[in-house]
N, C-alpha and C positions, 0 to 999 in steps of 0.2 A: 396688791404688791406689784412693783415695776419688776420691767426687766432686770434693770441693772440691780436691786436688792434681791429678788430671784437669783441671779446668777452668783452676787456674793453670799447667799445663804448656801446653793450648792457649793461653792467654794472650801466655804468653812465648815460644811460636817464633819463630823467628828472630831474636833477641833483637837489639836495638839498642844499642850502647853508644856513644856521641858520645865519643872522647875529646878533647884542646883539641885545638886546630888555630888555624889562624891566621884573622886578622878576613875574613869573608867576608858582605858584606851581598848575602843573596840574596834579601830580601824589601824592599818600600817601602810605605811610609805612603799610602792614598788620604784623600782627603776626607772621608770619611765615617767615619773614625778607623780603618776596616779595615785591616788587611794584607793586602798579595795576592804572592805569587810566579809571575813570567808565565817558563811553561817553556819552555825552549831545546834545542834536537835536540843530542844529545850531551853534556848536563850531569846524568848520574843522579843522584838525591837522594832520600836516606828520611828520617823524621821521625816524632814521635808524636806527640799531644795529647791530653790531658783532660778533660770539660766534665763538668759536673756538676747534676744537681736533687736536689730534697728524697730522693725516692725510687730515685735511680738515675744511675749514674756511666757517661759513655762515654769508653772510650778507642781512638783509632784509631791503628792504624799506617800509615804512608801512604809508596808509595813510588811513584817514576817513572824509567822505564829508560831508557836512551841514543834510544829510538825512539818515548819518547813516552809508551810503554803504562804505565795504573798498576796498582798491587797494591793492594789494603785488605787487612789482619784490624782486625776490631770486637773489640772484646772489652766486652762489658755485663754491668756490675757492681750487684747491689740490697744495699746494703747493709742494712739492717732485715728481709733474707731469709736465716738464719742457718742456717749448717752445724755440723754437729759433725766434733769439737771446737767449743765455742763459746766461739773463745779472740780474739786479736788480729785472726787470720788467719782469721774463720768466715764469709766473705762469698759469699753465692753469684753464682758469676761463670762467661760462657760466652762460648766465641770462635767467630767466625762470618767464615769467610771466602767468597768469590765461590762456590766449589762448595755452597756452604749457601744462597744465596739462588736465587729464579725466574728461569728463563731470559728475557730480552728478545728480541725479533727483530724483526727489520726489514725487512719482505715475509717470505721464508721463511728469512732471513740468520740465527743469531744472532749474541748480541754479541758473546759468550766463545766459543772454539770448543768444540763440541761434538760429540757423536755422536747423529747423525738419522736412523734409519731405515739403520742398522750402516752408515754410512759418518761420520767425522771432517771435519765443515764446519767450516773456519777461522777463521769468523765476521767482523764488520766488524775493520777496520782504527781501534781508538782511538787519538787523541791528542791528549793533555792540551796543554790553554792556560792554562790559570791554575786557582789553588788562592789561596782566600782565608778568612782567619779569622776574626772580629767576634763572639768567643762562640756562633758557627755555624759550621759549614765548609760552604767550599761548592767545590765541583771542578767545572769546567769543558771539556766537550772537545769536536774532532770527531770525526764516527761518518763511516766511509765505507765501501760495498760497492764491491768490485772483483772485474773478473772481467776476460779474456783484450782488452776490448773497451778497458777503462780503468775511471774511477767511472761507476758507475751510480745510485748514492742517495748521499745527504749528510746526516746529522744536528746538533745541536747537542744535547748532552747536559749537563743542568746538576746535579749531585747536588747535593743541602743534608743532611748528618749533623746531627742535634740531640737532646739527651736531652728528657724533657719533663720541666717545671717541677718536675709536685709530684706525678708518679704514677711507678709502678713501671716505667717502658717509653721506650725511644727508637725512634729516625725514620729511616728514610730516604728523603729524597723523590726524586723522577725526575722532570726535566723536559724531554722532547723533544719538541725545533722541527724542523719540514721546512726543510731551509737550501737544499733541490734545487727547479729550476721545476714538478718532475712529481708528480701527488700519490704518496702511498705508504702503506701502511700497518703502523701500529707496535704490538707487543705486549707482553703481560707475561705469563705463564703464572700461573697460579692456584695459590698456596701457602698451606698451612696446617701447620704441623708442632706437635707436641708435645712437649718432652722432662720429662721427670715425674721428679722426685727423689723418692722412698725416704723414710718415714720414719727410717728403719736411718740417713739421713746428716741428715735436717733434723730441726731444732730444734722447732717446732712444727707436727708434721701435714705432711703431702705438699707440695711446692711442685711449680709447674709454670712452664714458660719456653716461651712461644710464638712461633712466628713467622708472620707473615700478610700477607695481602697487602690492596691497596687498592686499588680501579680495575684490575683486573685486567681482561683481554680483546686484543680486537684494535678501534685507532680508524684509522680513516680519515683522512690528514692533506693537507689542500692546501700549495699550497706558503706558507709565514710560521706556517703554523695549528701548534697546541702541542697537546700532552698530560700529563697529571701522572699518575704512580703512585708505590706507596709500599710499604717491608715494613717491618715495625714489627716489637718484640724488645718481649714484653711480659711480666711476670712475674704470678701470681696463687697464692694462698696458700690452704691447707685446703681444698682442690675449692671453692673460689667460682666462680661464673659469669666467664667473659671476656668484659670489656665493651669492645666495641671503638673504637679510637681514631678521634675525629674530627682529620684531617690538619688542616685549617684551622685548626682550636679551639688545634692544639698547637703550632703555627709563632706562631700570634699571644701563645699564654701566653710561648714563650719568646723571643719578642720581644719583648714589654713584661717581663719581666724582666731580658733584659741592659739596656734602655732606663731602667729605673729605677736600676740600680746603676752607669748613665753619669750620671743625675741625682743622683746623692751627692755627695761631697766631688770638687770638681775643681781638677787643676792648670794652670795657665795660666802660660807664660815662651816668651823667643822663641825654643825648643827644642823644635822637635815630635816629637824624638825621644824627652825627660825626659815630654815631656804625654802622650805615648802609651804610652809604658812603665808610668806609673803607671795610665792607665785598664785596661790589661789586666789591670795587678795587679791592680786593685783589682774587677774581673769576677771574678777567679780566686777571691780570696779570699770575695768575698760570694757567690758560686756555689755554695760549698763548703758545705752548712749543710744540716744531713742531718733528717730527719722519724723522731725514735726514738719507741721505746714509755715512755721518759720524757723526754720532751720535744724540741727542735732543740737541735742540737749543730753546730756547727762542726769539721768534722773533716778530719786533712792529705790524705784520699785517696790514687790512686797506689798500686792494687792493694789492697796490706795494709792498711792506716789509716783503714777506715770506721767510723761508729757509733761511736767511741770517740774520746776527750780525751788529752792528753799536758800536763805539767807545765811544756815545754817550747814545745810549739806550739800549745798555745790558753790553758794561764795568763798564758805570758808573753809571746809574739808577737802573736797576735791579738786577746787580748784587750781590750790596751789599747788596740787599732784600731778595736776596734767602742766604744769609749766618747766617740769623734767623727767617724765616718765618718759616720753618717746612714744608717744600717739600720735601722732597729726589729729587723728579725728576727737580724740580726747581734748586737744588743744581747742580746735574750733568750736567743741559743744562747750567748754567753759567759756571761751571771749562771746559766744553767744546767750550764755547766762549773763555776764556781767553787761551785754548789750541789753536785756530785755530788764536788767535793772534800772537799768540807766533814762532808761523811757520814763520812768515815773519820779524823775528829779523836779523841782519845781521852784519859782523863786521864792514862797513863802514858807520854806523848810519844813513840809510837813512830811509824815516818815515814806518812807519810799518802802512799798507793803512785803510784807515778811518772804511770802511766796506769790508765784508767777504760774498761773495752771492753765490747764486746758488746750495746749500749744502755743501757749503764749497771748491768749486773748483776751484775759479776765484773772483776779488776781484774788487773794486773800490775805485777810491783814486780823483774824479774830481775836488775835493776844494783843492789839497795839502795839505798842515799840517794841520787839524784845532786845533790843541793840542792837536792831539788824544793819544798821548804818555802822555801826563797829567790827560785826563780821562782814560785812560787803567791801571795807577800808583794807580792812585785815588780807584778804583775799585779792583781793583784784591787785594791790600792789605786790604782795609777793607773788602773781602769777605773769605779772608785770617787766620784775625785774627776771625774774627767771626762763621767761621764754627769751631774752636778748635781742627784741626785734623792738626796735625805736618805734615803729609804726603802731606795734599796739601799744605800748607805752605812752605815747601822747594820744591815742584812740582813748584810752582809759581813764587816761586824768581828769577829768573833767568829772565822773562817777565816785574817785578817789576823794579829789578834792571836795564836792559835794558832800558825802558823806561824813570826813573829818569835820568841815564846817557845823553839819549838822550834831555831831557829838559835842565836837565846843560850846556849843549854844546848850545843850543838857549837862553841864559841869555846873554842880550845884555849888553851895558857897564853905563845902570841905576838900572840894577839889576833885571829885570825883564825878563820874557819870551817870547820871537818870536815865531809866528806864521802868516803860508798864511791867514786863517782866524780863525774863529771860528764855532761851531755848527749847525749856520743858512746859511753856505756854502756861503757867500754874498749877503745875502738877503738886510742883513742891514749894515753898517760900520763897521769892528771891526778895520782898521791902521794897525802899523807894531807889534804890542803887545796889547792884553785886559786880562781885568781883568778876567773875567772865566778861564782864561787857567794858570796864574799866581796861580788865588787861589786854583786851584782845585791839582797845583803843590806842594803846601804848605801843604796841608792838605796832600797827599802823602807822603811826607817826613818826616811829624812829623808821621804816620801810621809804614813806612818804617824803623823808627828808632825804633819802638814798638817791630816791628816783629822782628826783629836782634837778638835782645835778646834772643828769645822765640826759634829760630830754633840754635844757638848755634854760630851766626855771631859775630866776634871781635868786642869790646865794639868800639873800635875806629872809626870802619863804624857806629854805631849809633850814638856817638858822631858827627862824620861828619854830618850825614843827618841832624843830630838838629841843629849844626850851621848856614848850608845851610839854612833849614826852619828859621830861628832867623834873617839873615839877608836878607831875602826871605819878612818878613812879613815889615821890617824898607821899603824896596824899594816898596813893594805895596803902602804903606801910602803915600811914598813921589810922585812915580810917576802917580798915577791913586788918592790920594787924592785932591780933588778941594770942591771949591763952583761951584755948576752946577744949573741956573736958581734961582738961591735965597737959597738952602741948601747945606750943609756944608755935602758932599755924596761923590762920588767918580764920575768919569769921566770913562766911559767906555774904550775908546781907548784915546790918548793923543790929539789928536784932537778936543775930542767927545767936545760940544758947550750945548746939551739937553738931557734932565733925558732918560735915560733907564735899561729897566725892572730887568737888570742883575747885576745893582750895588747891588743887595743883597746878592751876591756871597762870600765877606769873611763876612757877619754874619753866613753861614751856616759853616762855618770853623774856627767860635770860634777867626776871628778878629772885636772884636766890639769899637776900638779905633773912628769910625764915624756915630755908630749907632745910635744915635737921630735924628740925621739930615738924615740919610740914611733912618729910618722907615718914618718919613715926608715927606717924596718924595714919597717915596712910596707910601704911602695913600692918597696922595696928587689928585688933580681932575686932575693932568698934567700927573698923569700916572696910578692911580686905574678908570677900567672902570666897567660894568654892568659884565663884565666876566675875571672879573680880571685887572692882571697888563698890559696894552699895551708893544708892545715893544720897542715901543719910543715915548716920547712925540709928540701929534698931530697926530700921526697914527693908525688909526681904526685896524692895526694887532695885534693880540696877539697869543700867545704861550702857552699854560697850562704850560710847564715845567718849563718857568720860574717865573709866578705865584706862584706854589709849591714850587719852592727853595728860594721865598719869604716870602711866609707864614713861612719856615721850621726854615727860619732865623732868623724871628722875635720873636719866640717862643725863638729860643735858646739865643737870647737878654734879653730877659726878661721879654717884653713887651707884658703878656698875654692875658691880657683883650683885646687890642689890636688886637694880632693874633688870639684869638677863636671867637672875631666879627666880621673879613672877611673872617675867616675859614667858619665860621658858612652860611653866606650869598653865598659862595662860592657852599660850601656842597650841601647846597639846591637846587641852581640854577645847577649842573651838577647831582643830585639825583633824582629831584620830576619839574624840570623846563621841557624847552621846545625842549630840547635833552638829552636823557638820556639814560645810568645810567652812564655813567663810566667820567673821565675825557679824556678831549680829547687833539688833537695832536695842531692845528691852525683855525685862517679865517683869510684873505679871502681863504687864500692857503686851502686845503684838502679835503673840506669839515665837516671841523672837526671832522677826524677821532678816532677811540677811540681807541689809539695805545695802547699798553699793559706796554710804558716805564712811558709814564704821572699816568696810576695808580698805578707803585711802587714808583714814585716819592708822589702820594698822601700819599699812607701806612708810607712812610717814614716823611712825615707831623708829623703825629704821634709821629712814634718810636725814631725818632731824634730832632724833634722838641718839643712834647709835652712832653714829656718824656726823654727828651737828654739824648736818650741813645747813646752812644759812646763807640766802640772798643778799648780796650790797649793794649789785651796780649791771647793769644791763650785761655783761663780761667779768663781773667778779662774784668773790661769795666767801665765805671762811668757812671751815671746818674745824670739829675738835672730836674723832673718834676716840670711841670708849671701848678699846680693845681687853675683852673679857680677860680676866687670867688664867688661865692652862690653851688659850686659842692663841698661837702662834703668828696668824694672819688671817683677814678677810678685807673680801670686795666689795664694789656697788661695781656691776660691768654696764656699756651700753646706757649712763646715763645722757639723755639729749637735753641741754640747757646752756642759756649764758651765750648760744650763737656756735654752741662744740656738739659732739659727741666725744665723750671720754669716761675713765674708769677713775676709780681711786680704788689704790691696793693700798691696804696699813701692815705692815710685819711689825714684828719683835727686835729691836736690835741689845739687849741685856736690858738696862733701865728705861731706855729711852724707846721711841717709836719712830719709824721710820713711812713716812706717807708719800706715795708717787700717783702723780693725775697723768697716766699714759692719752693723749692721742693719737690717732692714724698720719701719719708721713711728719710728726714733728716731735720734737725731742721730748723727754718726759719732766716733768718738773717733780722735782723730789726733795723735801722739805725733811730736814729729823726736830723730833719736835721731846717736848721735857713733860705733857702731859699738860701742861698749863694752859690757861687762857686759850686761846685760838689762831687755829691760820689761815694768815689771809691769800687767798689766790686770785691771780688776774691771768684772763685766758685773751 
């Protein structure tokens, strides 16, 4: 066994699979936008989560038994510390459970039972009070010694897990309060360990993975008085010096980075379920943005998926989230996907490879085509027009235009698009053409026709592409339009016989020629499950992503009442249910990981669906908010695009709706609008 299968087999013990189950709000919203779950004697519960910096991925597993006590495995992940094979899967990653870290004790107590001087001491008595999430974790509990007398010491113990920001190393801090009137004294045993990979398994030169301690000793505590210690998981590369972590320096960097990616695009409505769903996404996804050897990448994480690009979840998910979200760094790790796409354009049009791994060195292509040249189209022009900066705009084109080139040349002779497969690599059906990669062509090409304009491309090439697009959208209708199972929807491949998940694909692209019958399928018992859309009728898989491009659709149809009450049920159940917070990747496949492309696909719920908002023009864009009924008003504040910063507030005015785009030092534009069609704005 290698290194690297080693360390993913510590990874995945005891492996967690969530399958659905029924709504279970076991967490609540505090003030301070956190989650906390306050535990109860007899209600066991396991869960995982993922947090992420430039240089290092943490994922915890976390569980608590009928009596309180909890379990951790760590599992820390560097991705830019490369194994061989240095393939999709070359990340060096190790798991660190409680017998891996220094013992605590409390007077001569410890925490964990142990063996002290060949006898087996039981150690204190833990039990969990709360576990709260905020882009930190922080566990909460009491520590008690007992002996034949009753308690004799009482602690307060507070962990906070956090990666750091922008180095190779995560945290663990320790915070014990004497919660007893009698002082007492509390310890940390002194650790230093080394585990040293091989160059036989790493990529360049020796790596090594530390662990260490911080404030180690024994303090003396009155009673109220506190202590902090800490073990750090730190990696270091070609025998360099270990330089050790200032604890303070690393709680505050990644403080003020979930802080600033709360200061991005926010939502505001009188649903603090919908406002808090989206800020986690939108943590999840700006967290996600790896430090390579050519440059920041946005990458899905979730074990397998560091250091590398996907055609799927950062051309076309993310990308056009970071072209208004108000990242800078977000922005640059997407023009640098679409850069390392762009590398493998060629003049005999063969496909430009699905995914980009390794830092950028070495690529994977195992499904053949899945459209990737339709989501790379799709993407790069709406992240194009929406950053308002001409200079990636004509940086871009040439990747844009490549790729539609190469989709035109796979329009078979019904007017539709060829491909080996689609997105789910063959998991499931997609034939010799589906719909995803058709419509996601379409929308491309009406994007493509926008930009022409804008960067100073002859009207005729935009003319072209709109033709294309016009008889693009007649050949979707005719060849993927059916009755499928009783509704008037679409048929996935030409074949396809039963509903799946992804006939919602041209609502998200503004074709709504079959949308009633298309939303009825959807919500239909033959394809909405406990966790959304299935991906095919009768089969217990689901997918979040295309969930989300369900919801995203239905909103942009019009049918809002509709989409903000399985938004809503949706929200909950990946916010306060029984895996949480962010949305996730699959089941049974993953263990449903919390990839970082499903929550820009959430955010984009939002921006596109609730608020369709849509890209025209390097400065412009249309809207058509779908203001819920009994909601009075809501926001998007702090949107950056288009070359602005500004908000759009939507109110009530009796029938009609009133939408104002406020920016800083210039007048507001405010449009009253009848619900119809859409509005156009030029900023």
């Amino acid at each position: 066994m290698t290194l690297r299968t080693l360390s993913l087999a510590l990874a995945l013990l005891t492996p967690i699979i969530l399958p659905a189950q029924e709504k279970t709000s076991r967490w609540h919203i505090l003030n301070n936008g956190s989650i906390e779950w306050t535990v109860k004697p007899g209600d066991p519960h396991f869960d995982h989560i993922e947090m992420s910096g430039q240089q290092v991925s943490l994922h915890v597993r976390y569980a608590v038994d009928s009596a309180l006590s909890p379990d951790l495995v760590r599992t820390i992940i560097f991705p830019n510390f490369r194994l061989k094979p240095n393939d999709t899967h070359g990340t060096l990653m190790l798991s660190f459970t409680a017998g891996d870290l220094p013992r605590f004790f409390l007077n001569m107590t410890p925490m964990k039972p142990s063996l002290i001087n060949g006898y087996l001491n039981p150690g204190l008595n833990e039990k969990v009070i709360s576990i709260n999430h905020s882009g930190i974790m922080q566990i909460v509990s009491n520590l008690e010694k007992n002996d034949r007398t009753g308690i004799t010491n009482k602690l307060i113990c507070k962990r906070t897990l956090l990666p750091s920001a922008d180095l190779p190393a995560a945290i663990e801090k320790y915070v014990f309060i004497n919660s007893d009137k009698k002082a007492c004294n509390v310890s940390m045993e002194y650790n230093f360990k080394e585990i040293r990979v091989d160059t036989l398994h790493s990529t360049s030169g020796p790596l090594s993975v530390y662990t260490y301690t911080l404030n180690d000793g024994v303090k003396t505590l009155q009673q109220g008085d506190s202590v902090v210690f800490a073990v750090v998981y730190q990696a270091v590369r070609n025998g360099e010096p270990l330089v050790k972590i200032n604890l303070d320096n690393e709680l505050s960097k990644r403080i003020n980075l979930v802080n600033s990616i709360k200061n991005q695009m926010q939502l505001v409505t009188p649903d603090a379920v919908l406002n808090t769903a989206f800020a986690f996404a939108r943590q999840r996804v700006g967290e996600s943005i790896f430090k390579t050897k050519n440059g920041y990448i946005n990458s899905p994480g979730g074990f397998r998926y560091h250091a590398a690009i996907w055609a799927n979840d950062q051309a076309e998910y993310t990308g056009p989230w970071f072209g208004y979200a108000g990242s800078k760094l977000g922005e640059e790790a997407a023009l640098n996907a679409y850069r390392w796409f762009a590398k493998f354009m060629n003049p005999q049009y063969k496909p430009i490879p699905s995914s980009i791994i390794a830092e950028g060195i070495d690529f994977w292509d195992g499904a053949g085509d899945r459209g990737d040249q339709a989501m790379i189209a799709y993407g790069a022009s709406r992240f194009a027009l929406a950053t308002g900066n001409i200079a990636v705009a004509k940086e871009l084109w040439p990747l844009i235009e490549y790729c539609l080139e190469f989709s035109r040349r796979k329009v078979n002779s019904d007017g539709v698009v060829n491909s080996d497969s689609d997105e789910l690599e063959g998991r499931f059906p997609a034939g010799t053409a589906n719909l995803c990669t058709s419509s996601l062509y379409y929308d491309a090409l009406l994007s493509a026709s926008m930009l022409c304009r804008e960067i100073g491309k002859p009207q005729q090439l935009a003319d072209n592409y709109m033709k294309q697009a016009i008889r693009l959208k007649t050949a979707i209708g005719k060849y993927f339009g059916a009755r499928v199972e009783g509704f008037d929807t679409y048929r996935y491949y030409k074949e396809n016989v039963v509903l799946r998940s992804w006939i919602c694909m041209p609502l998200t692209v503004g074709i709504f020629d079959r949308a009633a019958g298309t939303i009825d399928a959807l919500f239909s018992p033959r394809l909405w499950t406990a966790d959304g859309l299935a991906t095919q009728a009768g089969d217990k898989t689901f997918w979040d992503r295309s969930t989300l491009y369900g919801l995203r659709g239905v909103f942009a149809a019009g049918e809002t009442t509709k989409a903000l009450d399985y938004l809503k049920k949706y929200s909950e159940r990946r916010l306060l249910g029984v895996h949480v917070p962010y949305p996730v990747e699959a089941y049974p496949e993953g263990d449903q990981k919390q990839l970082s492309g499903e929550s820009a696909l959430y955010c984009r719920v939002i921006t596109e669906g609730m608020f369709g908002l849509r890209p025209t023009g390097l400065h412009s864009f249309t809207i058509s908010p779908k203001l819920p009924d009994g909601w009075n008003e809501m926001a998007l504040n702090k949107i950056n695009a288009f070359g602005n910063t500004f908000d759009i507030v939507v109110k009530r005015d009796g029938s009609k709706t009133i939408v104002t785009i406020n920016r800083a030092g210039k007048a507001p534009i405010v449009r009253k609008w009848n619900g119809k069609g859409s509005i156009a704005i030029a900023l």
